[in-house]
Residue, then its C-alpha position, 0 to 999 in steps of 0.5 A: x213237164x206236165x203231161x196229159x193222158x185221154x181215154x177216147x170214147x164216142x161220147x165221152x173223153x176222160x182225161x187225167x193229169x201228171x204234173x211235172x217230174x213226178x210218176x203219178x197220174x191223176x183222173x182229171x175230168x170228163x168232157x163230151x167227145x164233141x167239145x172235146x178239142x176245145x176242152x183239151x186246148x183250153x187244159x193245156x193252156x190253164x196247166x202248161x202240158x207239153x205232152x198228150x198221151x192218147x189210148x189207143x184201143x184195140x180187139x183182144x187179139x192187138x188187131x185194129x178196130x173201128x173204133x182204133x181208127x176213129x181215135x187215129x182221126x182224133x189224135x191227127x186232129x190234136x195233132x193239127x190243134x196243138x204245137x206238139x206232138x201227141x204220143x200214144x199208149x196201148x189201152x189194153x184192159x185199161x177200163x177193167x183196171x179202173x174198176x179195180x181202183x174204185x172207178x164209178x159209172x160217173x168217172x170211169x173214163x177220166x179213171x181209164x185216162x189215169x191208167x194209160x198215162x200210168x202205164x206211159x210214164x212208168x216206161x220213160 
C-alpha cells in the first residue's frame, strides 16, 4: 500500500511519498495550492496510493484555527475527488522538525509533508 502524506498550506501543498509496507516516508514535491487536487489525482494514479494522510493544524493550546478549518474544506474536497477516504494527523511542530532535518525554503513543505506521514505510520 502506498501512502501519501500532505502539508497543506495557502499557497503551497507539500507532498511526500511511503511506498508499500515499508515505515519510511519520503518528501515528494511541492505543488500550488491551486492545482493541487488535479496534481494529487494526477499522484495517486501514476503511484498507486490507496491511502492520503492530511496534517491537520492547530494553535499551540490543540484549539482549531482558521487555518484547521480551511484544511477541513480541502480534505472534504479530496474526499468528493477520490475513491477512498482521507486520513488525518496532527501537525503539531511538524515545520520546526523539518528544519531540523535540513529542510530548505525551497522544500520545507514537502519535508513537513514527510513528517506527518512519519509520525502516521509509526502508529499503525
Amino acid at each position: 500500500m502506498n501512502r501519501l502524506g500532505v502539508d497543506y498550506g495557502l499557497k503551497r501543498v507539500g507532498l511526500a511519498i511511503a511506498r508499500s509496507n515499508l515505515k519510511i516516508a519520503h518528501p515528494l514535491k511541492t505543488v500550488s495550492t491551486s492545482n493541487s487536487i488535479d496534481e494529487i489525482k494526477s499522484i495517486c494514479g501514476q503511484e498507486n496510493i490507496s491511502e492520503i494522510v492530511v496534517g491537520i493544524p492547530r494553535s499551540l493550546s490543540g484549539d482549531d484555527t482558521e487555518q484547521t478549518e480551511l484544511t477541513y474544506k480541502f480534505i472534504e474536497e479530496l474526499n468528493q475527488n477520490l475513491d477512498f477516504e482521507v486520513k488525518q494527523q496532527d501537525e503539531a511542530g511538524t515545520s520546526a522538525r523539518a528544519r531540523e532535518l535540513g529542510a530548505t525554503k525551497e522544500n520545507i513543505d514537502a519535508v513537513a509533508a514527510s513528517v506527518i506521514l512519519q509520525d502516521y505510520l509509526e502508529v499503525l
